[in-house]
C-alpha positions as CSV (number, residue, x, y, z in Angstrom):
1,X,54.9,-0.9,-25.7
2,X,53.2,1.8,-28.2
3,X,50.6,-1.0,-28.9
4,X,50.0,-1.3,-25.5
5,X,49.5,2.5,-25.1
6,X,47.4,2.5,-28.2
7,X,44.9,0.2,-26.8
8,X,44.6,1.3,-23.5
9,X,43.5,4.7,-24.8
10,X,40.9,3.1,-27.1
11,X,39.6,1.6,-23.6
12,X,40.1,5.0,-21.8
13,X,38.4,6.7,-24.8
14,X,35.2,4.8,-25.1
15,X,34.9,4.6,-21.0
16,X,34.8,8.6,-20.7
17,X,33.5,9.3,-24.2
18,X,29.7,10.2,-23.2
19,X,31.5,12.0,-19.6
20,X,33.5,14.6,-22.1
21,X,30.5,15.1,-24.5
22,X,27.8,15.3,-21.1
23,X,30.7,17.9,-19.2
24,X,30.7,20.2,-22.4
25,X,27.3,20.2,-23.2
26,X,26.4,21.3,-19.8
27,X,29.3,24.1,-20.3
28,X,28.4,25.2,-23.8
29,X,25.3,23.8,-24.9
30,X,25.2,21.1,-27.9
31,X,27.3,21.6,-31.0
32,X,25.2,24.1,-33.1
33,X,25.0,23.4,-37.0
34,X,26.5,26.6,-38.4
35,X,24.0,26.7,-41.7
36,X,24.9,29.5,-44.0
37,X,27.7,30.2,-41.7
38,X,31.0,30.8,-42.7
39,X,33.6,27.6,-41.6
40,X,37.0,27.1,-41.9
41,X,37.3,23.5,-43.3
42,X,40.9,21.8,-42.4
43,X,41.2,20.7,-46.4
44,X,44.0,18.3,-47.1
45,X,43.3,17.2,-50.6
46,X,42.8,13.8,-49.4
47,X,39.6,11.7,-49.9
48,X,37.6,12.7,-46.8
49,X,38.3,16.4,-46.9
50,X,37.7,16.6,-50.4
51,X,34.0,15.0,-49.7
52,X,33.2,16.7,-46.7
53,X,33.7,20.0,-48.6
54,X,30.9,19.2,-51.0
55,X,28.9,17.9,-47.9
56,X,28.8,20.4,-46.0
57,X,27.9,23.3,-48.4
58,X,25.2,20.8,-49.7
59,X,23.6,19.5,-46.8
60,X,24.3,23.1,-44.5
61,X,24.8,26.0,-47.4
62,X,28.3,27.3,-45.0
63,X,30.1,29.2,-47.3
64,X,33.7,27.4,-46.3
65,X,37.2,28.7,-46.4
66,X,39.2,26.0,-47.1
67,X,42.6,25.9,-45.2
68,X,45.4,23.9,-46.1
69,X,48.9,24.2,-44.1
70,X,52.1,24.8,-46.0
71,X,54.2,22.6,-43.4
72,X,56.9,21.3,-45.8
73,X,56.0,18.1,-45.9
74,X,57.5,15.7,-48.4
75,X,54.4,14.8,-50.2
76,X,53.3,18.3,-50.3
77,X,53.6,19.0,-54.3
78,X,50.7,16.4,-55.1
79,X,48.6,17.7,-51.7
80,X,48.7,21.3,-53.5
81,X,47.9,20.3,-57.0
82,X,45.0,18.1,-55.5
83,X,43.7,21.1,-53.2
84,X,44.2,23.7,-56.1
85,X,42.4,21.2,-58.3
86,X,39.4,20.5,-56.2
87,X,39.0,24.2,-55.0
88,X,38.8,25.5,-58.7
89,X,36.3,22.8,-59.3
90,X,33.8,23.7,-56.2
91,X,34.7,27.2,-56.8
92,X,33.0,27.3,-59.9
93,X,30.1,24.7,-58.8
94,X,29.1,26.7,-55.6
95,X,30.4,30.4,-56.4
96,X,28.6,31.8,-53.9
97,X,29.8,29.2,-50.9
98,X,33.8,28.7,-51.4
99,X,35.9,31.8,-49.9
100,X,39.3,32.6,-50.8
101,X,42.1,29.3,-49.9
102,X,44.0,29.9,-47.3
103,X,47.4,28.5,-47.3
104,X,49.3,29.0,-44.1
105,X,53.1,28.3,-44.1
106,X,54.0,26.3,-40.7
107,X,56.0,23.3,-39.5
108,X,54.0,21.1,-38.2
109,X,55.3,19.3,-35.8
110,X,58.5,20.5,-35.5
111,X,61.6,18.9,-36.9
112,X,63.9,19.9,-34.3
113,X,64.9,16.4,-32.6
114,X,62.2,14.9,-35.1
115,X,65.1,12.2,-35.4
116,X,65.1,11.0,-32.1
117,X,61.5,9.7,-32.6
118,X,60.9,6.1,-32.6
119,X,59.3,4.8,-35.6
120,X,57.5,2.5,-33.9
121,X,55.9,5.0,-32.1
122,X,55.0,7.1,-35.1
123,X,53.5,4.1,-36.5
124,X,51.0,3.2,-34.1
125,X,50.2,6.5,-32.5
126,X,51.1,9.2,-35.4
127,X,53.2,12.3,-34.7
128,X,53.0,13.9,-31.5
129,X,50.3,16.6,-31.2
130,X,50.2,16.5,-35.0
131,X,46.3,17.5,-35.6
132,X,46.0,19.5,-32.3
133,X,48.3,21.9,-33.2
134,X,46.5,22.5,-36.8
135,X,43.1,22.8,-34.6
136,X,44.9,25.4,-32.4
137,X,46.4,27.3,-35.6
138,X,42.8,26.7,-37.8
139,X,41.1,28.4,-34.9
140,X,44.0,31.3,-34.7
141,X,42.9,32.0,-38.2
142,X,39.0,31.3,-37.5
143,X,40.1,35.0,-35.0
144,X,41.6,36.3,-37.7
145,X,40.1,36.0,-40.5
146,X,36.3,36.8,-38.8
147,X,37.7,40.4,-39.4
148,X,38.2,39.9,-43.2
149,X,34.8,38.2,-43.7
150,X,33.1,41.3,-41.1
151,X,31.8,37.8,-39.5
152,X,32.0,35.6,-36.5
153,X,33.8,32.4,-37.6
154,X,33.2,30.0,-34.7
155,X,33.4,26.3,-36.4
156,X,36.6,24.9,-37.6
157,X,35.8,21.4,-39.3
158,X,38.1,18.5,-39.2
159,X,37.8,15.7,-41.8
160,X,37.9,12.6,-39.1
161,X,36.0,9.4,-40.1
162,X,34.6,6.8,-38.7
163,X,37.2,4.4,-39.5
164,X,39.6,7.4,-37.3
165,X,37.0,6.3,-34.2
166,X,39.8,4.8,-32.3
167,X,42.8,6.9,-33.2
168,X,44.3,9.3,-30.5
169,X,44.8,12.1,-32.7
170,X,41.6,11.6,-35.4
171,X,38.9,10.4,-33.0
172,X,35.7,11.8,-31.3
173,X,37.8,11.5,-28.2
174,X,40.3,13.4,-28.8
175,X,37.7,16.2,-30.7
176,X,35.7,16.4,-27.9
177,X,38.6,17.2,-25.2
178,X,40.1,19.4,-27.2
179,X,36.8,21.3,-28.0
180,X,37.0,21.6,-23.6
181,X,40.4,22.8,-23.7
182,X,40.4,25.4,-26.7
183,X,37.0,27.3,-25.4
184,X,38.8,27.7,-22.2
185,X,42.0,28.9,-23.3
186,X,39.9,31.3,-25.9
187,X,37.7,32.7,-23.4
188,X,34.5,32.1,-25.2
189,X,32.2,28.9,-25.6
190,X,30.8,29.8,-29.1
191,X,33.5,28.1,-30.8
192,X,33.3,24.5,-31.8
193,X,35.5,21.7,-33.3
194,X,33.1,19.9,-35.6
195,X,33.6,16.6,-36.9
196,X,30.5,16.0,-38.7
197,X,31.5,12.9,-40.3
198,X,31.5,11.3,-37.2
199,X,29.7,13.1,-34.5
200,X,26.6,13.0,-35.7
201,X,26.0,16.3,-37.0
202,X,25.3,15.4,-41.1
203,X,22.4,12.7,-41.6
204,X,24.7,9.6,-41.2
205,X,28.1,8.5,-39.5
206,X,30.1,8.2,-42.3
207,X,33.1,5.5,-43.1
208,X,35.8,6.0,-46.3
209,X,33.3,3.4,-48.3
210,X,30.6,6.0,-47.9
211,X,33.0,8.6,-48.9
212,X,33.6,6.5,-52.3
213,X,29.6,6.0,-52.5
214,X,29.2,9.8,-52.0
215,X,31.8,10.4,-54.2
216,X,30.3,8.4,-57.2
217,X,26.7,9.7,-56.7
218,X,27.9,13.6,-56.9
219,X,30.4,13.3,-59.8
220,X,33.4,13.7,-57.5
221,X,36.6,12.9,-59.1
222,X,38.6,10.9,-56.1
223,X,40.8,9.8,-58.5
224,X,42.4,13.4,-58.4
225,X,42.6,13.6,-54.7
226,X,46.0,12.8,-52.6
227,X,46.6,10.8,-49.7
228,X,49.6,9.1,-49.8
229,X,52.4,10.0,-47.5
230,X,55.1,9.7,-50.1
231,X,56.6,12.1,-52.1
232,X,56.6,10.5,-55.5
233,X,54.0,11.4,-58.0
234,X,52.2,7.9,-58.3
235,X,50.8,6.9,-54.8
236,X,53.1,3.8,-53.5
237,X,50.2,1.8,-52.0
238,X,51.7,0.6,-49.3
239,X,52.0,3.7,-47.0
240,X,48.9,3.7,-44.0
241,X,47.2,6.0,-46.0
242,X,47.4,4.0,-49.2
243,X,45.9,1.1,-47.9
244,X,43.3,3.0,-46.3
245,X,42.1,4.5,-49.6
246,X,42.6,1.3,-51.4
247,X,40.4,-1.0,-48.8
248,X,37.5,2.1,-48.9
249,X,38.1,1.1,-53.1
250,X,38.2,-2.0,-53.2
251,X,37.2,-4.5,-50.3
């Protein structure tokens, strides 16, 4: 049944795609490239946040503010030593364009009746609302924390690939109706929900084995970064996330 779902949103996705970006470009105008802006970047500690940091500081000079949420999750000691490890390291490689880390304490999604959830469910189609409800908090704090910085923070940036194209919580889909939804609910039509590995905002579309390639030509230790779900110390290479590292690595 979930597979079922799963594929007929692909097929929903790709038919409306270009409709959603045409119906909020006419509303707010074409995603603007905040150079030298200040972002909040949704930073995980896994692969593709990890290189998008350094990516987007190279290629647009933002000065980022790295957010990570503090949701209790049960791999969440090796996500914080990764985060802590690669903010110290572009901390003292761009001085000048990493802000304080943000860690926001938050359950996400919530646990209540969690165990009524079918796991077949969660496996095809992820955890209800997961990533929309950290856009909807990241661009609480982007309100927030423009009064700390004395700055308009408009951008939040979400770490979506292009191997993500066809998931309904990752993919451009899903960005762009969400980017419809949140400027309506915020009132203003400044504020954007980038993706920039995939909507075409950097100089390429960009898939995990770029991320490795990137990731080898600028010195970037992936080998320090986290993205496996479990909650032991060595990644068990057989959760989603595993294997989706491992095939950028090695296929």
């Amino acid at each position: 049944m979930w597979k079922t779902y799963f594929e007929q949103n692909i097929k929903i996705g790709h038919q409306n795609e270009h409709k959603v970006f045409n119906l909020l470009q006419d509303i707010k105008g074409k995603y603007e490239i905040p150079y030298q802006e200040y972002v909040i970047l949704l930073f995980s500690g896994g692969m593709d946040s990890t290189c998008l940091f350094d990516l987007i500081i190279q290629q647009w000079g933002c000065k980022v503010i790295p957010l990570y949420f503090v949701r209790n999750a049960k791999n969440e000691q090796w996500e914080r030593e990764s985060i802590t490890y690669f903010y110290n390291l572009y901390k003292e490689k761009y001085p000048d364009h990493v802000m304080d880390l943000e860690l926001i304490n938050i359950e996400i999604p919530s646990r209540q009746n969690k165990d009524y959830l079918d796991r077949d469910r969660q496996e095809i189609m992820g955890l209800p609302l997961r990533n929309h409800i950290m856009w909807s908090n990241a661009f609480t704090q982007a309100v927030y924390l423009s009064g700390k910085y004395n700055h308009t923070i408009r951008t939040v940036i979400s770490g979506s690939v292009k191997d993500d194209g066809d998931n309904p919580e990752s993919g451009l889909f899903s960005i762009l109706t969400y980017n419809l939804s949140m400027c309506a609910s915020l009132g203003i039509w400044s504020y954007q929900l980038m993706a920039p590995l995939i909507d075409g905002t950097l100089s390429k579309i960009y898939t995990k084995k770029d991320l490795v390639q990137y990731a080898k030509e600028n010195t970037i230790p992936l080998d320090k970064s986290r993205s496996c779900f479990s909650s032991k110390e060595e990644p068990c290479n057989i959760c989603t996330a595993c294997l989706n590292k491992n095939n950028a690595f090695f296929n």
